[in-house]
C-alpha positions in Angstrom: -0.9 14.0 -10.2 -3.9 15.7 -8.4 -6.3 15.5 -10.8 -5.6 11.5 -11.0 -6.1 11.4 -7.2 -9.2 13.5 -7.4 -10.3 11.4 -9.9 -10.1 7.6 -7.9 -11.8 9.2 -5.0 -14.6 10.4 -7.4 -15.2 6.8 -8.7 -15.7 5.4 -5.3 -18.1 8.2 -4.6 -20.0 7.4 -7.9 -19.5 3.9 -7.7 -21.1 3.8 -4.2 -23.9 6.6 -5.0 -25.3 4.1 -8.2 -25.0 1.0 -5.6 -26.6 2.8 -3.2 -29.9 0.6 -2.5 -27.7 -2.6 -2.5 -26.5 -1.1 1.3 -28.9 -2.4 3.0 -28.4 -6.3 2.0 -25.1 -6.1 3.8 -25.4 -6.5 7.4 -22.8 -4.4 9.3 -21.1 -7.0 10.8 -20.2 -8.6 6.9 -19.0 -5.2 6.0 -15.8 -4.7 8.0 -12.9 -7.0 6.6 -8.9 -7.6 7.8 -6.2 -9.0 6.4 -2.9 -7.7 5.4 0.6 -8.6 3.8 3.8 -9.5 4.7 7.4 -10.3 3.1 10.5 -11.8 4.4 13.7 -11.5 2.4 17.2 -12.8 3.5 20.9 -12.6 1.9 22.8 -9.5 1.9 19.8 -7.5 2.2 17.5 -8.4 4.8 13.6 -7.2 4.7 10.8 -8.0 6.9 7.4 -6.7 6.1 3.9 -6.8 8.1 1.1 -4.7 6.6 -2.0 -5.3 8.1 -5.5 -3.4 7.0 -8.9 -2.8 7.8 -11.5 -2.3 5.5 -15.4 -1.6 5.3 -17.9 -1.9 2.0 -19.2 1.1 1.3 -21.1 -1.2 -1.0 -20.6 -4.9 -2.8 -18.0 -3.9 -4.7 -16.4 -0.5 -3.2 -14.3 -0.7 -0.4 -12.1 1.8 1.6 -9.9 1.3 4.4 -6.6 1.6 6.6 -3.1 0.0 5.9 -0.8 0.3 9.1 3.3 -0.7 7.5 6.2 -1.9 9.4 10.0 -3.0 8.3 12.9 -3.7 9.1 15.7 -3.5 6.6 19.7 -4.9 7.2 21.7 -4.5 4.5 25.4 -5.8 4.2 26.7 -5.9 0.5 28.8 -4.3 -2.4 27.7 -3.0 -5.5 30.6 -1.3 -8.2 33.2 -1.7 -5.2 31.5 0.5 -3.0 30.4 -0.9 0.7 26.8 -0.8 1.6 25.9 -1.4 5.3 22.8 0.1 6.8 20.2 -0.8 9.4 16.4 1.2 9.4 13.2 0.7 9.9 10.1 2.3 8.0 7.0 2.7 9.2 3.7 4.5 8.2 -0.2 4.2 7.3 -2.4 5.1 4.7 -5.9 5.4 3.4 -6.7 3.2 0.4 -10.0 2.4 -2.1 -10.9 -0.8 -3.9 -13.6 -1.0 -6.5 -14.3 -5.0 -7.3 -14.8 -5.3 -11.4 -16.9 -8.8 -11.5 -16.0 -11.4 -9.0 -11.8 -11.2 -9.6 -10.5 -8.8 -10.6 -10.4 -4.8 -8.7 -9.0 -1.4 -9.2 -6.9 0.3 -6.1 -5.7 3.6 -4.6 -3.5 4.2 -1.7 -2.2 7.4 0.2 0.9 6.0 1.9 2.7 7.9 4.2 5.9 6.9 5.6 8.3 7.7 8.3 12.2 6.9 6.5 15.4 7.9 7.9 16.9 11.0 6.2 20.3 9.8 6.7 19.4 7.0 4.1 16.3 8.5 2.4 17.3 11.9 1.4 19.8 11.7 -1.2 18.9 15.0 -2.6 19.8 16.5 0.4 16.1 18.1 1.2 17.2 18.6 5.0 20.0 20.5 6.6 21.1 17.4 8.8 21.7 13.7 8.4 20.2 13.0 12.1 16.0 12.3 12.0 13.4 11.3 10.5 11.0 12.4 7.4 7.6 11.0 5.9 7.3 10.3 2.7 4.0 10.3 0.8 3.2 8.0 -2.1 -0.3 7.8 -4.1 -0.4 4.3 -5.1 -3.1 3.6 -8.3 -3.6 0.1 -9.9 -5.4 -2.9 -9.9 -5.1 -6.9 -9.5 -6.4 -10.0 -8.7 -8.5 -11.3 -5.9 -9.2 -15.5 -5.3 -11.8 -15.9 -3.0 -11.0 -19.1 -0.7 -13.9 -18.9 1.6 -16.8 -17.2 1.9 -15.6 -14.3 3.5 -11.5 -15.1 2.8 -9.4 -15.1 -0.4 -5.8 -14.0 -1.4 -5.0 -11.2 -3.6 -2.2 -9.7 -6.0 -2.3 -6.0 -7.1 0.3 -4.3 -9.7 0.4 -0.4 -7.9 2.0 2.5 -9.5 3.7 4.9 -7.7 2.2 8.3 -9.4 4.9 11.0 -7.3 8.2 8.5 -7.4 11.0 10.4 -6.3 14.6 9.7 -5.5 14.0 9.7 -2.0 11.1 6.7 -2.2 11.9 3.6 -0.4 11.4 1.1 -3.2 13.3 0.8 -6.1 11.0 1.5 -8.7 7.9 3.0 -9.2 6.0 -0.3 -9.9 5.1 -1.9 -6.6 3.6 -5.6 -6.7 1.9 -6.7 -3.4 0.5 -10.0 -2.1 -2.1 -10.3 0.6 -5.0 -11.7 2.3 -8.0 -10.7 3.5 -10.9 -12.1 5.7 
C-alpha cells in the first residue's frame, strides 16, 4: 500500500520536473482552480454531500490540491428484519494529485481523512467506548474523465479505488465513483 502511494507522488514529481520549462507560460493567476462535488440522496437513507477543492498546476497537465468533505447521513430502514435508524455526520479533508493524459482523460490520488462516529463506524470494536469520534484515512488512486465547457470550466467523472478499505470505511465498497466540476 505504501509503495503504491510513494509511487503516485513520484509521478507528479517526475511529471512536473520533465514539464518544467512549460511553468512559465502559465500566469499565476490561471494556475489556481475550484470546484468541487456534491450529492443528494433521499428515501430511507438520506445523504447530502458538498466537497469543494482547490487546486494549483504545478504544470499543464499536473495538478495538486485540497478537498474539504461534509455530510449528513439519516437513515430509517430494515434490511433481513433488523431496524436501522441512525443520524451522523462525516467530515474531513485531504490532499489529492491529478496528472491530465491528453486533453480528457487524467489519473488521481487522494489522502482522505475523515472524522466518523465510532458508535456507527467501528464495527470491529477498535475503541473501548461507543461515545466520540475517530478519523479514518483512505488513499484513493484512479483515474476518469474530464469535459472542458469553457475555457477555464468543465465537468469531470473519476472511478477511485480505495487501496486500505477496511470494515470501518464509510462507503460501501472499495470503488468510489465521483462527479464534479471545476473552474
Amino acid at each position: 500500500m505504501r509503495n503504491i502511494l510513494v509511487l503516485s507522488i513520484l509521478l507528479f514529481f517526475v511529471s512536473s520536473n520533465l514539464s518544467a520549462q512549460n511553468r512559465d507560460k502559465i500566469p499565476f493567476s490561471e494556475r489556481i482552480y475550484f470546484g468541487g462535488g456534491f450529492g443528494l440522496s433521499f428515501g430511507d437513507i438520506t445523504n447530502i454531500e458538498v466537497s469543494p477543492h482547490v487546486g494549483y498546476k504545478i504544470t499543464e497537465d499536473a495538478s495538486v490540491g485540497v478537498q474539504l468533505q461534509y455530510q449528513f447521513l439519516n437513515a430509517d430502514y430494515y434490511y433481513y428484519g433488523a431496524h436501522f435508524k441512525y443520524q451522523t455526520t462525516i467530515y474531513g479533508a485531504g490532499p489529492f494529485a491529478r496528472y491530465m493524459l491528453g486533453d480528457r482523460y487524467f489519473l488521481m490520488s487522494e489522502l482522505e481523512f475523515l472524522s466518523l462516529e465510532k458508535k456507527y463506524f467501528d464495527v470491529m470494536n477498535f475503541y473501548e467506548d461507543d461515545n466520540g469520534r475517530f478519523v479514518y484515512t483512505s488513499v484513493l488512486v484512479g483515474g476518469g474523465i474530464f469535459q472542458q465547457t469553457g475555457d477555464r470550466s468543465g465537468v469531470y467523472m473519476a472511478l477511485l479505488y480505495n487501496i486500505n478499505d477496511s470494515s470501518n470505511s464509510p462507503y460501501s465498497s472499495p470503488l468510489i465513483f465521483r462527479m464534479g466540476f471545476s473552474f
